[in-house]
C-alpha positions in Angstrom: 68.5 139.0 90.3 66.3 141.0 87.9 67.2 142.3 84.8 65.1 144.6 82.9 64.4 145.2 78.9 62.7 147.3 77.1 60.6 145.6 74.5 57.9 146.4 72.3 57.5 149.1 74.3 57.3 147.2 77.2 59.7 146.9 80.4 60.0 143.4 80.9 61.7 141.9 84.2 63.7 138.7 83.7 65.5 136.5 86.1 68.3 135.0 83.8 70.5 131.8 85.9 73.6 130.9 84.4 73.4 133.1 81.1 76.9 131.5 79.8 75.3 127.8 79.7 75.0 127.2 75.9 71.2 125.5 76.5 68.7 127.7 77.1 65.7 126.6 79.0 62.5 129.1 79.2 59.7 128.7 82.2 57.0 130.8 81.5 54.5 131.4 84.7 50.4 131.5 84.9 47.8 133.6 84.7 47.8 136.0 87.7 51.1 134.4 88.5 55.1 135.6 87.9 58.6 133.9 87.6 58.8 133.7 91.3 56.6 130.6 91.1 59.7 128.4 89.8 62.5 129.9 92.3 63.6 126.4 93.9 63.2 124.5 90.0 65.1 126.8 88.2 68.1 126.8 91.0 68.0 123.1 90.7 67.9 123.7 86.2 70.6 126.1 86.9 73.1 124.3 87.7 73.6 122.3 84.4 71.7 124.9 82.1 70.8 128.4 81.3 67.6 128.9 82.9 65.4 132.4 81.7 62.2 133.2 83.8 60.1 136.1 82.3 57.1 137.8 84.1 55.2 138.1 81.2 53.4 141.5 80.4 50.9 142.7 82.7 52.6 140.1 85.5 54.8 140.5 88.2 57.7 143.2 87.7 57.1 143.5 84.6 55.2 146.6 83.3 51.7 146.7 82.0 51.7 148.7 78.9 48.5 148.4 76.9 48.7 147.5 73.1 46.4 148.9 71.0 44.0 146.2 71.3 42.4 143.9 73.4 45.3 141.6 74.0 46.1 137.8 74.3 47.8 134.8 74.4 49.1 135.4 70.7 50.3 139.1 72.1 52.3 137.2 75.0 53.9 135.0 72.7 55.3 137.5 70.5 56.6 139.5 73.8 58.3 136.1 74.1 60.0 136.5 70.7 61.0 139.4 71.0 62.3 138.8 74.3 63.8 136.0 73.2 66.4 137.7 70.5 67.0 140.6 73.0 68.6 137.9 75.3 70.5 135.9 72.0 68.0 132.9 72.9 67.8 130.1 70.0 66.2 127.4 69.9 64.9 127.1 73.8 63.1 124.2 75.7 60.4 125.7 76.3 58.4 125.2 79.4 54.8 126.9 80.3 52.3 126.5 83.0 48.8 127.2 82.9 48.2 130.1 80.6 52.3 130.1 80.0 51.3 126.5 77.7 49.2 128.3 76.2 51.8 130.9 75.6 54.4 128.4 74.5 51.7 126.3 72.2 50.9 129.3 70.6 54.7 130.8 70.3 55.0 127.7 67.9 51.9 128.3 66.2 53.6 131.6 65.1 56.9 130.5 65.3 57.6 126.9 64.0 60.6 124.9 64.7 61.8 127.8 66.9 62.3 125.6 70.1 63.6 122.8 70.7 61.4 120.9 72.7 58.5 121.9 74.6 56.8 121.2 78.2 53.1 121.8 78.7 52.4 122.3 82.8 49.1 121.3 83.3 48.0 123.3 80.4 45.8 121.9 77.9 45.2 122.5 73.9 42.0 124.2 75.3 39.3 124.4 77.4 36.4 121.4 77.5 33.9 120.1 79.8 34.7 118.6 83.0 37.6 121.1 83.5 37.3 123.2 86.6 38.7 126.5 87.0 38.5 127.2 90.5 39.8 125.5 94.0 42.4 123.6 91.5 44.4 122.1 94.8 44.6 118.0 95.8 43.2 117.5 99.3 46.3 116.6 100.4 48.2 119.7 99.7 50.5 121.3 102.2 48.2 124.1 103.9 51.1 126.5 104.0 51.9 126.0 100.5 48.1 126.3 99.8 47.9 129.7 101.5 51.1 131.1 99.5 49.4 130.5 96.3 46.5 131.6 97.0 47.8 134.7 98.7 49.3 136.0 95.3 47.2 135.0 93.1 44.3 136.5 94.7 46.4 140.1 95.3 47.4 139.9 91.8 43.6 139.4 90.4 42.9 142.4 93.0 45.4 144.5 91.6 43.7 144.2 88.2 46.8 144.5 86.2 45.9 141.3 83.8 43.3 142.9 80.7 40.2 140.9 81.4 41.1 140.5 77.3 43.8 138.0 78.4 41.1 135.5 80.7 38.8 135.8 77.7 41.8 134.3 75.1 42.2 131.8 77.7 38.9 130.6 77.5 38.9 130.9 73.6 41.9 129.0 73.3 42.1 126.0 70.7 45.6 124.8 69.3 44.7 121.4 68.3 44.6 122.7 64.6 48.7 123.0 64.6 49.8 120.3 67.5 50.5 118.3 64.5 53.0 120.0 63.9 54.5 120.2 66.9 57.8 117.6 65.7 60.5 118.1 68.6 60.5 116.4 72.2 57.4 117.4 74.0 56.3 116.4 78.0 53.1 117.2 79.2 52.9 117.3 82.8 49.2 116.7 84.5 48.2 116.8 88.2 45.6 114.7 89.0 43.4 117.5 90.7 44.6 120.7 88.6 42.4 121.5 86.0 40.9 118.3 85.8 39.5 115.8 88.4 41.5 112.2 88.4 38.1 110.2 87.5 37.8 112.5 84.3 41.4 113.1 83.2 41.1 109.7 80.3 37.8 111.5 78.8 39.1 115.1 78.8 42.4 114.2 77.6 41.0 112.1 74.7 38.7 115.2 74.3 41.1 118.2 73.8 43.6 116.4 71.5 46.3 116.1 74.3 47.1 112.9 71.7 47.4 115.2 68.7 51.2 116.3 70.0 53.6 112.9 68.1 54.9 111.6 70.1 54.4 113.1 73.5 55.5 112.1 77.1 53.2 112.5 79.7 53.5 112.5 83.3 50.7 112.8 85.6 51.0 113.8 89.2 49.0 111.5 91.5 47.4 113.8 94.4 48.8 117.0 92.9 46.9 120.3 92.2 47.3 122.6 89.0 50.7 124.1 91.0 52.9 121.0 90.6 56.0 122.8 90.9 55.1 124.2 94.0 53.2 121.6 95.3 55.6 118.6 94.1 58.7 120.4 93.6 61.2 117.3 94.0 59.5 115.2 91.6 58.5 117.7 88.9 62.4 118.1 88.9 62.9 115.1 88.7 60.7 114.6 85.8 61.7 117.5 83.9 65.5 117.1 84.3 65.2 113.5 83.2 63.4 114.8 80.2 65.6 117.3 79.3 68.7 115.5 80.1 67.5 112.5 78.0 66.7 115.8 75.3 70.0 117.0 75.8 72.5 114.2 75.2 70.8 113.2 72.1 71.4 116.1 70.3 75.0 115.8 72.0 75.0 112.4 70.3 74.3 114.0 66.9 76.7 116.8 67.4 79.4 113.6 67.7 78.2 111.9 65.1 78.3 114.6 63.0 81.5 115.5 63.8 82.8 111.7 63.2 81.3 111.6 59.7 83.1 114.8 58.2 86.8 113.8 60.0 
């Protein structure tokens, strides 16, 4: 079910799965992409946590409204902020694929300390040679699930909703100045044939400053395209949920603690 808000002059449409859950966890979609992407994750999420799937601005139901100025990832991430305290939403995980790690790097850039933990979907700090931008699919993929993908994303690019402006920032993107800084629980997730080939995933990773985040856990996806929760939907649950269910009963554990110190 959809629900609608008006922000920053903006109608937004948000999916929002068990709202009363007191942990909040954030999936933010791709370029030329929308929450439907994570339907069968988030059902799965849902049944322990709150799950909230945006369509970002100029995606999905949500409307297209220009701003005043070419717009970007930085402009996405403050929709997501403001977004955020419409819906009473503190300290999220906060997941992004594609352009939506992008989003959520740069949503800690702006706002830091703000999450609680973040997960980077085959999204990188930026963009670097030996990454490939098109045909970003394993061999091995299902054809079906192939042809579902590419079927929106290529009606989305037709419907030329996304500002050119937004591809450009994506291109421009560098946040290995602040990863750093970056000092909660992070997983990055990889597939092996997403944005970058198997043989040159060591180079480019060492390259873009994947390394920078402390601390980070990542997973890679053997024979999985730049889609993994659609193309591996069992095990990027699997993953994820262990991550955050790891996340989650730590801070449980200080929450006890805490409460056993001051009796």
């Amino acid at each position: 079910m959809f629900i609608h808000y008006l922000i920053r002059n903006n109608r937004f449409a948000v999916r929002d799965y068990n709202p009363d859950a007191p942990q909040a966890i954030v999936l933010v979609h791709g370029h030329n992409r929308d929450g439907e992407d994570f339907a069968e994750v988030a059902a799965d999420l849902a049944r322990d946590y709150r799950v909230v799937v945006p369509d970002l601005r100029f995606h999905g139901l949500s409307d297209a409204t220009p701003f005043d100025r070419p717009a970007g990832i930085a402009d996405l991430a403050q929709d997501l902020h403001a977004l955020f305290a419409a819906l009473d939403i503190r300290q999220p995980i906060l997941h992004g694929h594609s352009l939506g790690g992008m989003v959520a790097l740069d949503y800690w850039r702006q706002y830091p300390g703000s999450a609680s933990a973040l997960i980077i979907d085959d999204a990188f700090p930026h963009f670097a040679a030996g990454m490939r931008l098109f045909d970003l699919f394993a061999p091995t993929v299902d054809p079906g699930v192939k042809a579902r993908i590419n079927a929106k994303s290529f009606a989305n690019a037709a419907a030329g909703r996304v500002p050119v402006s937004v591809w450009e920032s994506i291109l421009a993107f560098d946040a290995r100045p602040w990863l750093s800084s970056i000092d909660v629980p992070a997983l990055a997730l990889l597939g092996d044939r997403g944005w970058v080939d198997a043989a040159k995933l060591p180079e480019v990773l060492q390259a873009i400053g994947t390394s920078l985040i402390p601390g980070v856990q990542v997973e890679t996806f053997t024979n999985c395209g730049h889609f993994i929760a659609l193309e591996q939907a069992e095990r990027w649950k699997t993953v994820v949920r262990s991550f955050i269910d790891r996340f989650a009963r730590g801070i449980e554990g200080v929450i006890s603690t805490c409460v056993k110190y001051h009796k």
